[in-house]
C-alpha positions as CSV (number, residue, x, y, z in Angstrom):
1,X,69.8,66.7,-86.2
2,X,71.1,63.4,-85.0
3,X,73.8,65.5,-83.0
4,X,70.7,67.7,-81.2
5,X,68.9,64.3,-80.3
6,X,71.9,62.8,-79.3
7,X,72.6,65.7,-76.7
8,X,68.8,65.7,-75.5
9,X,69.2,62.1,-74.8
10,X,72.5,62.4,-72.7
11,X,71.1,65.0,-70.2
12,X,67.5,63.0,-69.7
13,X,69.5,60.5,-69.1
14,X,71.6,62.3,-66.6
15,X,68.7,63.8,-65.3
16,X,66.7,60.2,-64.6
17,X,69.6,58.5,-63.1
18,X,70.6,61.6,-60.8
19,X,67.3,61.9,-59.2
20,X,67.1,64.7,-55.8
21,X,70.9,65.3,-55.4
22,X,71.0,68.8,-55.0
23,X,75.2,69.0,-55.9
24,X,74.7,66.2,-58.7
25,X,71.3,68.8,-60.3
26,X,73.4,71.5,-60.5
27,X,76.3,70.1,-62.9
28,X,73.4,68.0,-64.8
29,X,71.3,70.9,-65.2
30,X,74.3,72.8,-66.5
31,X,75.0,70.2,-69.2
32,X,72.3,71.2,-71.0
33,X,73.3,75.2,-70.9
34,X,76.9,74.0,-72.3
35,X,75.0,72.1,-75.0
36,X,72.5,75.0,-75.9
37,X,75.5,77.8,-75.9
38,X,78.6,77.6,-78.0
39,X,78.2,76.2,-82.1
40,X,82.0,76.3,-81.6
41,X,82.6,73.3,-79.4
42,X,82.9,70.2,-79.9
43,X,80.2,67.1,-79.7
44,X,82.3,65.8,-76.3
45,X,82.6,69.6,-75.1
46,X,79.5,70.5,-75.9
47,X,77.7,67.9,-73.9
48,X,79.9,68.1,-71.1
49,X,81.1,72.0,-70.5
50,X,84.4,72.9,-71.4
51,X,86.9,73.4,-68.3
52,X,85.9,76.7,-66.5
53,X,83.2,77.7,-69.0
54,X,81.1,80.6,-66.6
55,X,77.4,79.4,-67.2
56,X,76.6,82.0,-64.2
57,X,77.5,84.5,-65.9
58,X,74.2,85.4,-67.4
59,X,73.0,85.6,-63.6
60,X,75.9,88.2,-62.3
61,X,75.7,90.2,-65.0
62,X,72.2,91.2,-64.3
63,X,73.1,91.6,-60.7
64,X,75.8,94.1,-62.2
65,X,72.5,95.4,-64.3
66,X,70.4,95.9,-61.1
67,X,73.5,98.0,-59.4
68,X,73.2,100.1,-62.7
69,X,69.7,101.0,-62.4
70,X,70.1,101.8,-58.2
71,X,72.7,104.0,-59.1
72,X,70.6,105.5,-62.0
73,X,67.4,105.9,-60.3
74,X,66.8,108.2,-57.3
75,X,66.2,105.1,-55.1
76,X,66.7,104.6,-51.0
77,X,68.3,102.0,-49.2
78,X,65.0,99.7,-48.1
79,X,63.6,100.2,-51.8
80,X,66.7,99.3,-53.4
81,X,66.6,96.0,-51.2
82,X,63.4,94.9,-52.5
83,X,64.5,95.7,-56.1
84,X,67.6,93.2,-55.6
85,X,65.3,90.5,-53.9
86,X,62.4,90.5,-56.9
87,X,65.3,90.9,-59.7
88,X,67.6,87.8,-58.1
89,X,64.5,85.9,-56.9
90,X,62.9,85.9,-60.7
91,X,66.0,84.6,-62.2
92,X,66.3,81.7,-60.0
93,X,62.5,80.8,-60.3
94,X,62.9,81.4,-63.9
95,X,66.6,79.5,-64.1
96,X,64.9,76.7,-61.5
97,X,61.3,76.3,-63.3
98,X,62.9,74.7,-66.2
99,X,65.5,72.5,-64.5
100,X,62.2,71.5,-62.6
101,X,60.9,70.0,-65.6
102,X,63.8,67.2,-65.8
103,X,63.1,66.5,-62.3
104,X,66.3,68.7,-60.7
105,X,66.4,71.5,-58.9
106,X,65.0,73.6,-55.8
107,X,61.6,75.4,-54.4
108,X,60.6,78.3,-56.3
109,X,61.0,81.5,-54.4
110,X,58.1,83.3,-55.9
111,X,56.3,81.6,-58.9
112,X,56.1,78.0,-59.5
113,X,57.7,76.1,-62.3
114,X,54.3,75.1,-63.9
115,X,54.5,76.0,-67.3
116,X,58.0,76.0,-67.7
117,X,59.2,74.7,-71.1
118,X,60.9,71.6,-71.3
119,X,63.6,72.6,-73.3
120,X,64.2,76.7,-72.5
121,X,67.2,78.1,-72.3
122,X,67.9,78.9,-68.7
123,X,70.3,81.5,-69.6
124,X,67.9,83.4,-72.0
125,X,65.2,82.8,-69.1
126,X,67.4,84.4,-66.4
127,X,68.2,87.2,-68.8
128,X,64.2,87.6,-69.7
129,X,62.9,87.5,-66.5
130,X,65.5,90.1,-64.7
131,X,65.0,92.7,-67.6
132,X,61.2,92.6,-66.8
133,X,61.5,93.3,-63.4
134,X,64.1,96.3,-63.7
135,X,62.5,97.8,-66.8
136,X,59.6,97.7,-64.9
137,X,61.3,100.1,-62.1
138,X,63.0,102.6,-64.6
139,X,60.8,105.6,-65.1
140,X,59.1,105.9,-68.7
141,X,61.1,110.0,-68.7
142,X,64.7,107.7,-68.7
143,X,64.7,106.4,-71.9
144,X,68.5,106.2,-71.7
145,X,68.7,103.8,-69.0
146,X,66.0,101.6,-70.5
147,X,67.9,101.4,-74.0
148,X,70.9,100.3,-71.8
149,X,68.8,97.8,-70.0
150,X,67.5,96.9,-73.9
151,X,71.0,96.1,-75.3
152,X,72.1,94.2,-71.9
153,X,69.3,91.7,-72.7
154,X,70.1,91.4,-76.3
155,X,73.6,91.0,-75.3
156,X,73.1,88.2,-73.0
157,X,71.4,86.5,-75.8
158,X,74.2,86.1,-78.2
159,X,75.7,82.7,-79.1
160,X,72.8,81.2,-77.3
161,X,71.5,78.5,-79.8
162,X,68.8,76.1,-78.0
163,X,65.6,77.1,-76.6
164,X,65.8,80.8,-77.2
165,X,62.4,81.9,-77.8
166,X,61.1,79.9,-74.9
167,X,63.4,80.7,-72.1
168,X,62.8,84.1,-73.1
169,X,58.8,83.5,-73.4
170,X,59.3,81.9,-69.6
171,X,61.3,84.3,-68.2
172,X,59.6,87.3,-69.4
173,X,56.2,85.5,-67.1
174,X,58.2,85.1,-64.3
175,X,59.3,88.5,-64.4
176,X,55.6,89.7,-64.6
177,X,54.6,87.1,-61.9
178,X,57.0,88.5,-59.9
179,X,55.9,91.7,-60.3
180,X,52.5,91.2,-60.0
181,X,53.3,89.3,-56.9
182,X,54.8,92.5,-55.3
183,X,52.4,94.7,-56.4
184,X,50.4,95.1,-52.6
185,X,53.1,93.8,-50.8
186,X,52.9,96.6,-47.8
187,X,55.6,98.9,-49.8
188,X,53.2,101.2,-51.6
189,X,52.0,103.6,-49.5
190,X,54.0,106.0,-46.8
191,X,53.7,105.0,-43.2
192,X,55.4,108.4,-42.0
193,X,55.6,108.4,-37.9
194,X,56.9,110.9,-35.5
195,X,58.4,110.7,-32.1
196,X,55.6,110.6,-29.3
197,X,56.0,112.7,-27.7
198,X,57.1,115.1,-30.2
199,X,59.8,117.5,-28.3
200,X,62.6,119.0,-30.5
201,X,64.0,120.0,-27.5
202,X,64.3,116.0,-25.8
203,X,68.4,114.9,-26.3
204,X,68.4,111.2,-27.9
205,X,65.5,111.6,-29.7
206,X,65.9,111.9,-33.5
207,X,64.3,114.7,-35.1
208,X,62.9,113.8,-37.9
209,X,59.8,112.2,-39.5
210,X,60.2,108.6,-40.6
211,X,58.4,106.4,-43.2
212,X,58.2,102.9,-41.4
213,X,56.2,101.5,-44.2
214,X,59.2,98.5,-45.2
215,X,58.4,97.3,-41.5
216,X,55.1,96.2,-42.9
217,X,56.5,95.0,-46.2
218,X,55.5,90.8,-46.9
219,X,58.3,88.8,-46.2
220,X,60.2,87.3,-49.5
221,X,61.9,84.0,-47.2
222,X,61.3,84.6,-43.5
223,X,57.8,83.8,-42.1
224,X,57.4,86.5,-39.8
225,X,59.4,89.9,-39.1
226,X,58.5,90.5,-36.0
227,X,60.6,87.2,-34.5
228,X,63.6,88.9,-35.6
229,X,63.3,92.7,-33.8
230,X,65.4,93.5,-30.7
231,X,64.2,93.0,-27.3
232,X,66.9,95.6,-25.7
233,X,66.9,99.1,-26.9
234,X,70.1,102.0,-27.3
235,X,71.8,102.8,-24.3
236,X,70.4,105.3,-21.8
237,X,72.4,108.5,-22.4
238,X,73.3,108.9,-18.9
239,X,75.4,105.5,-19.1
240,X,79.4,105.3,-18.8
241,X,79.1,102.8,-22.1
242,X,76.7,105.3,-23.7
243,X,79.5,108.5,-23.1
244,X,82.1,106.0,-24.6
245,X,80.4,105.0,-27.5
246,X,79.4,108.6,-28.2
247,X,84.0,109.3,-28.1
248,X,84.6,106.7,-30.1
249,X,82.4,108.4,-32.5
250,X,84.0,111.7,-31.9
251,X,87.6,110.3,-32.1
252,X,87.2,107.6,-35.2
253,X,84.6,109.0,-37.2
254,X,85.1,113.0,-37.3
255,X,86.0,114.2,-40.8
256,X,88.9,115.5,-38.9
257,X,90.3,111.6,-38.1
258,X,93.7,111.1,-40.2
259,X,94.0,107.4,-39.6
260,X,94.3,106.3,-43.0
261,X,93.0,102.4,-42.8
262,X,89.7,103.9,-41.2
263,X,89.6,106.1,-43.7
264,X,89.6,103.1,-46.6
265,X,87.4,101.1,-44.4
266,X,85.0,103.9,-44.2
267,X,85.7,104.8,-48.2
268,X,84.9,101.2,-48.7
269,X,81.4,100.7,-47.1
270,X,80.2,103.9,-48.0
271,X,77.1,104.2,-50.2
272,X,75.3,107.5,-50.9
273,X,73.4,108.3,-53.5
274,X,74.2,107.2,-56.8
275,X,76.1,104.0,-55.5
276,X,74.2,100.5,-55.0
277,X,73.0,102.2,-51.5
278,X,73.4,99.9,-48.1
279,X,71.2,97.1,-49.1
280,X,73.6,96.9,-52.0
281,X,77.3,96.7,-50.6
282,X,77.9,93.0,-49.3
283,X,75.7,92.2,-52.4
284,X,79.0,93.6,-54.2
285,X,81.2,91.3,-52.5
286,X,79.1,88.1,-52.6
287,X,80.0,88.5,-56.8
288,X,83.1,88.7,-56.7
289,X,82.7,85.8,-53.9
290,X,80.9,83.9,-56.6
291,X,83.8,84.7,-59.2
292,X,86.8,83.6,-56.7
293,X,84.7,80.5,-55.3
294,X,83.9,79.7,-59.7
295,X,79.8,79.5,-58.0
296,X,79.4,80.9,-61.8
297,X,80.4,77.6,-63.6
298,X,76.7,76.7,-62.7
299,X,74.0,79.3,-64.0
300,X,71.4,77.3,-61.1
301,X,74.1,77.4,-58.1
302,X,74.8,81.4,-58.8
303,X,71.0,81.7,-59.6
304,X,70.3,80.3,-55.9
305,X,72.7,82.0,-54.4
306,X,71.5,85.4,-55.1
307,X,68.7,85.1,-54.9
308,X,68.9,83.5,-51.1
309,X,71.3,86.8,-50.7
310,X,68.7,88.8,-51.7
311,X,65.9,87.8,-50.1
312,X,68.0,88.1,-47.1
313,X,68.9,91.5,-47.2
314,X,65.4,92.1,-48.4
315,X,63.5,90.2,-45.6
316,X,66.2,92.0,-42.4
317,X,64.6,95.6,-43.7
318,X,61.6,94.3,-41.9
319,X,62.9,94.1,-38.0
320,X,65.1,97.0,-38.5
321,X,62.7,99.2,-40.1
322,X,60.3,98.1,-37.3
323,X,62.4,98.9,-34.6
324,X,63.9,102.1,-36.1
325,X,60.6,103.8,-35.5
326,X,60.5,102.3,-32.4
327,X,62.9,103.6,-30.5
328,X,63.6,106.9,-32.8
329,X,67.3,107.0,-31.3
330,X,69.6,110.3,-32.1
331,X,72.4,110.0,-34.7
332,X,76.1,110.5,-33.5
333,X,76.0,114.1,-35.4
334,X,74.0,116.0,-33.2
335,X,74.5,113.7,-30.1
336,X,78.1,115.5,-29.9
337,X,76.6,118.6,-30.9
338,X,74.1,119.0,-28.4
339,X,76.2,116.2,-26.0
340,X,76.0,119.7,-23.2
341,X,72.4,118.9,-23.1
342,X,72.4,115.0,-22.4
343,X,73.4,115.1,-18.7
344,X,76.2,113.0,-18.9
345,X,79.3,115.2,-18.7
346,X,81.6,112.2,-19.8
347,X,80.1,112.5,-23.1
348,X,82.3,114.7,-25.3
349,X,80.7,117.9,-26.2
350,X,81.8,120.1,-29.5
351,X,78.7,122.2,-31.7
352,X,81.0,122.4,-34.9
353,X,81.3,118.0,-35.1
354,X,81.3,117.2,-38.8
355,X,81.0,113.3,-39.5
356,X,83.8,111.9,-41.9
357,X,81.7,112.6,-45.1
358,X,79.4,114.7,-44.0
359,X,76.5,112.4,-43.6
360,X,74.2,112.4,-40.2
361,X,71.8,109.8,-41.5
362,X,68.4,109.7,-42.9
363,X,66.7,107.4,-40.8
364,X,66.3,106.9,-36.9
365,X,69.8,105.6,-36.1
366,X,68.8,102.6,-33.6
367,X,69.2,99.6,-34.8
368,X,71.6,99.7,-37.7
369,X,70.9,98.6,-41.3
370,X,74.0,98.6,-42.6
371,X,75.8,95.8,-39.6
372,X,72.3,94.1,-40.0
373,X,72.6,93.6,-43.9
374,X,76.2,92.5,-44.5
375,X,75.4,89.9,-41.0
376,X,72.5,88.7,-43.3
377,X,75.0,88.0,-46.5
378,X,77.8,86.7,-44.4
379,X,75.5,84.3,-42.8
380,X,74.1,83.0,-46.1
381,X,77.2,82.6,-47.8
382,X,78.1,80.5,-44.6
383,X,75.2,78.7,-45.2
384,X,75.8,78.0,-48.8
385,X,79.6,77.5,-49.3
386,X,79.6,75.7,-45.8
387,X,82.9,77.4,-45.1
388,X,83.5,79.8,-42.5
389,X,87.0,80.6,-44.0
390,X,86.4,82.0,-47.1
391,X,89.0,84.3,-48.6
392,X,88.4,87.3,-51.5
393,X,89.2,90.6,-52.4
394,X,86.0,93.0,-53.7
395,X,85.8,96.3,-54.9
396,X,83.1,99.0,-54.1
397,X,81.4,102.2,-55.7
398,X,83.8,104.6,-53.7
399,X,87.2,102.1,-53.4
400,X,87.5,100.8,-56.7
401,X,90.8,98.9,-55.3
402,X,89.2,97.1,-52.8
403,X,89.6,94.8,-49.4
404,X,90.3,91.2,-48.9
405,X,88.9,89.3,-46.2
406,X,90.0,86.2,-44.7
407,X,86.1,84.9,-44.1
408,X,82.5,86.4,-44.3
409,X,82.3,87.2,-41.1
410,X,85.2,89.2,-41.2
411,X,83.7,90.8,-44.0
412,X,80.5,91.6,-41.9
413,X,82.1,92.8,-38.6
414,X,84.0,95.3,-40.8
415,X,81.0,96.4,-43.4
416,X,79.2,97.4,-39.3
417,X,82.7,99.2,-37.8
418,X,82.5,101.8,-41.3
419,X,79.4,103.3,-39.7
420,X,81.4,104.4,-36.8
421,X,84.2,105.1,-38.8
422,X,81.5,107.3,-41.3
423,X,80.4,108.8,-38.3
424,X,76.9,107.5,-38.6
425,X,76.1,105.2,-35.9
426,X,77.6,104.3,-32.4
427,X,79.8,101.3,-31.8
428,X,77.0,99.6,-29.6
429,X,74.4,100.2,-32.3
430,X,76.4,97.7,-34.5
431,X,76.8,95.2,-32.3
432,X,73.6,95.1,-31.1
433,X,72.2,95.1,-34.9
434,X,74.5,91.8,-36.3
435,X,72.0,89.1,-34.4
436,X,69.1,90.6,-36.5
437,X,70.9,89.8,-39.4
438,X,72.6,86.9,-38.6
439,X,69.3,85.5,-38.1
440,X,67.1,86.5,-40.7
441,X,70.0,85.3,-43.0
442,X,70.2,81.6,-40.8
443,X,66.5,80.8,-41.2
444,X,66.7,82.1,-44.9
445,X,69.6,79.9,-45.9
446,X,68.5,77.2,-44.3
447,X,64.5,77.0,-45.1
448,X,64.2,78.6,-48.3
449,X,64.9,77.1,-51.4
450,X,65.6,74.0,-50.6
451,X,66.5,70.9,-52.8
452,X,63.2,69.1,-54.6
453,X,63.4,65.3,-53.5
């Protein structure tokens, strides 16, 4: 008893005399989590952390839980965004709500932190409030994925000591507040548009129906979509840059290419069904980012961070969805099939062109999701490690053995170029797509969740 007291009065004390640094609320928060955790330490080790103890674990683990239940459920790209943004931005709010309550941490993303408990365990609050939102999204007819989803939750709970029941009571709120929060946030019904006018015989036009309806969605960070849509749209098919484009398709993203790098970088960035789908890929490497960069000492610094990262990616569906069914732009695929229709005879023509892994693409192929999300994630973790160097390694769903990267950016330019490499989208498309993410993820990073003073 004297030992429990003695620990509560260290980490007020820490907390009082810290007051708004947002570097110095971090490691004092994080006190408490080493104090609440391990039976096994010491008094002095307890209080303090021991050297390289992962308190953020909890926090990437249920990212890694949230992959699971993407790959799991039949689930597109935009609604597996929104999935990552309530799922990351519960934790933090639930993580953040109680470090509140000593007078440390950040702005809420979603719910406040009135009514957080003063002495919750953050971990078993993280852990509470992502199984609430996921469980949520997993059909009541797969029973084996919510049993899974059951024992991850009961795993993260063991060897947690202090505050158990009410980090779990908090988190499991701000998991339904969350919820409840997205429940009519523009995402519920079908917005399904067609070209206008609708001519299956017009080249460049894309020949499907579309469902806009995430161009409408609320935004989780940004305050308004619409600043972030292009003002230029694709090239005009009887442009010299448009016929080039349209080769470099042909020549590096033809499942008849045998350049083996493009092959690995293509391997590396692609998501199909059954893998954590587009929204999901740079989300992969901002973990193991987190792992090489030790973000997960702190269980509030990893909390932030993905949940800024997921807002993000969440918040730069809006534009691209927007302008998607805007300009209803052809896909590469049957651009080159039907390239003796276009008018441009520089534009290479063959009827048999099969894209690297088969894929045309789902969705109108102007702007491009894919460059626009991992420019969203680059530019947050920019933002958030203030480094423009950064160096890792991350593997995906379809290469396992991974890429290294010499900075985020790097990282970004090369998650675009695997479209063209896929087949999938034209050179100028991803170019043209990086500034929407870029800035969604700049005004993210740098308005949302900032620092309590």
């Amino acid at each position: 008893m004297k030992y429990k007291l003695a620990r509560i009065t260290a980490v007020l004390g820490i907390a009082l005399m810290t007051g708004c640094s947002s570097d110095v609320s971090d490691e004092s928060a994080d006190t408490l989590e080493s104090a609440e955790s391990m039976d096994t330490a010491s008094s002095s080790q307890a209080l303090w952390g021991r050297r390289g103890r992962r308190n953020g674990a909890v926090v990437l683990d249920w990212v890694e839980q949230s992959f699971d239940v993407v790959r799991t459920v039949p689930v597109g790209t935009p609604a597996a965004g929104r999935l990552y943004a309530m799922t990351f931005a519960a934790m933090h709010d639930a993580v953040n709500g109680i470090n509140r309550r000593w007078g440390l941490g950040y702005e809420h993303a979603i719910v406040p932190p009135r009514g957080a408990p003063f002495f919750g365990n953050r971990k078993a609050a993280a852990a509470a409030a992502a199984h609430a939102v996921l469980i949520d999204f997993v059909p009541s007819d797969n029973p084996e994925l919510r049993h899974a989803l059951d024992d991850a939750f009961e795993k993260s709970l063991r060897r947690l000591r202090f505050g158990v029941y009410s980090g779990i009571v908090w988190g499991q709120y701000v998991g339904a507040q969350v919820l409840a929060a997205r429940a009519n946030d523009g995402t519920q019904e079908a917005q399904t548009v067609a070209p206008d006018p609708i001519d299956p015989t017009e080249p460049g036009v894309f020949r499907q129906a579309f469902d806009r309806r995430y161009a409408n969605m609320t935004p989780f960070a940004i305050q308004d979509g619409t600043a972030h849509v292009l003002n230029v749209g694709p090239l005009a098919l009887s442009s010299s840059e448009y016929a080039d484009s349209v080769r470099r398709v042909f020549e590096e993203g033809s499942d008849q290419d045998t350049d083996s790098e493009r092959h690995e970088i293509a391997l590396q960035w692609n998501t199909p069904g059954g893998t954590v789908r587009p929204t999901g890929s740079a989300i992969q490497a901002a973990v193991a980012l987190a792992r090489v960069e030790r973000t997960d000492r702190s269980v509030s610094r990893t909390a932030r961070l993905f949940a800024l990262i997921g807002m993000a990616v969440a918040d730069t569906l809006i534009p691209i969805w927007d302008d998607k069914s805007r300009y209803f732009f052809w896909r590469p695929k049957p651009a080159i099939q039907r390239a003796d229709e276009d008018n441009n005879p520089a534009t290479p023509f063959d009827e048999g062109f099969q894209t690297r892994f088969g894929s045309t693409g789902g969705s109108p192929e102007y702007p491009s999701g894919q460059s626009a999300f991992v420019s969203a994630v680059a530019t947050v973790l920019e933002g958030f490690y203030d480094d423009e160097h950064l160096s890792w390694c991350f593997g995906s769903d379809q290469n396992p053995s991974g890429r290294c990267y010499d900075s985020a950016r790097e990282m970004a330019d090369e998650g675009g170029d695997s479209r063209v490499f896929q087949g999938v989208h034209y050179p100028f498309t991803v170019v043209a797509s990086r500034p929407v993410g870029n800035g969604v993820g700049l005004e993210v990073v740098t308005t949302a969740l900032q620092p309590i003073h």
